[in-house]
C-alpha positions as CSV (number, residue, x, y, z in Angstrom):
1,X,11.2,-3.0,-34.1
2,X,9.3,-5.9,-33.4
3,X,10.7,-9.7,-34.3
4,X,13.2,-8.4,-36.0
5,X,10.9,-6.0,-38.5
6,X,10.7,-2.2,-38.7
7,X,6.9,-0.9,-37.6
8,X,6.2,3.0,-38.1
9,X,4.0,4.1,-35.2
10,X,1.9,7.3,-35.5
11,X,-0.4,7.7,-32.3
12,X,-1.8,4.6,-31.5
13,X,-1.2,3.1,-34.8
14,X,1.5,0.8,-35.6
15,X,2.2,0.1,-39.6
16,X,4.6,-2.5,-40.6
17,X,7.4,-0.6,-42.7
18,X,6.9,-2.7,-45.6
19,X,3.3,-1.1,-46.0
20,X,4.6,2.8,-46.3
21,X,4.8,3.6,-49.8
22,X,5.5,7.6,-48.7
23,X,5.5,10.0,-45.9
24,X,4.1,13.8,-46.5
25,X,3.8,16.7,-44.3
26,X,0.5,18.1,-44.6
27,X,0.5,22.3,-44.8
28,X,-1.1,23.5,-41.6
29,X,-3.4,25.7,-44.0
30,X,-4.3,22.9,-46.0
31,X,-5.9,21.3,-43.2
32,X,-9.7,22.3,-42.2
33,X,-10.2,25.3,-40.0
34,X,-12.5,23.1,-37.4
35,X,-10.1,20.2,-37.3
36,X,-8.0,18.4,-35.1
37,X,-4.6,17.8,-37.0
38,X,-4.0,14.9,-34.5
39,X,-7.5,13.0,-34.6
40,X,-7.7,13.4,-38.2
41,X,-4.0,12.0,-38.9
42,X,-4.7,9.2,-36.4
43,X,-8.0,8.8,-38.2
44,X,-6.3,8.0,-41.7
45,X,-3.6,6.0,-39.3
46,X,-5.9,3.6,-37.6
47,X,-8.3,3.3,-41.2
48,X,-4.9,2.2,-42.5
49,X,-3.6,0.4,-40.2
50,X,-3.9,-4.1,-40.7
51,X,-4.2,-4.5,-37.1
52,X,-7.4,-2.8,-36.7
């Protein structure tokens, strides 16, 4: 919470609530062999994120 709003924070990203339209778990075998699940979600995160 931050003045009174809801942020979601994933790594170092923090997204305002009102901007998540949905939330999925990825498959673990879905994911690229070579890739790090944790860059690459905070990858998407921080593209995402408005206050980048």
């Amino acid at each position: 919470m931050y003045d009174g709003q809801p942020f979601l924070t994933i790594g170092r990203s923090v997204v305002p609530l009102t901007h998540v339209i949905a939330l999925e778990e990825q498959a673990q075998a879905q994911l690229p062999p070579d890739d790090d699940e944790e860059s690459l979600m905070a990858s998407i995160v921080s593209a995402l994120n408005p206050f980048n």
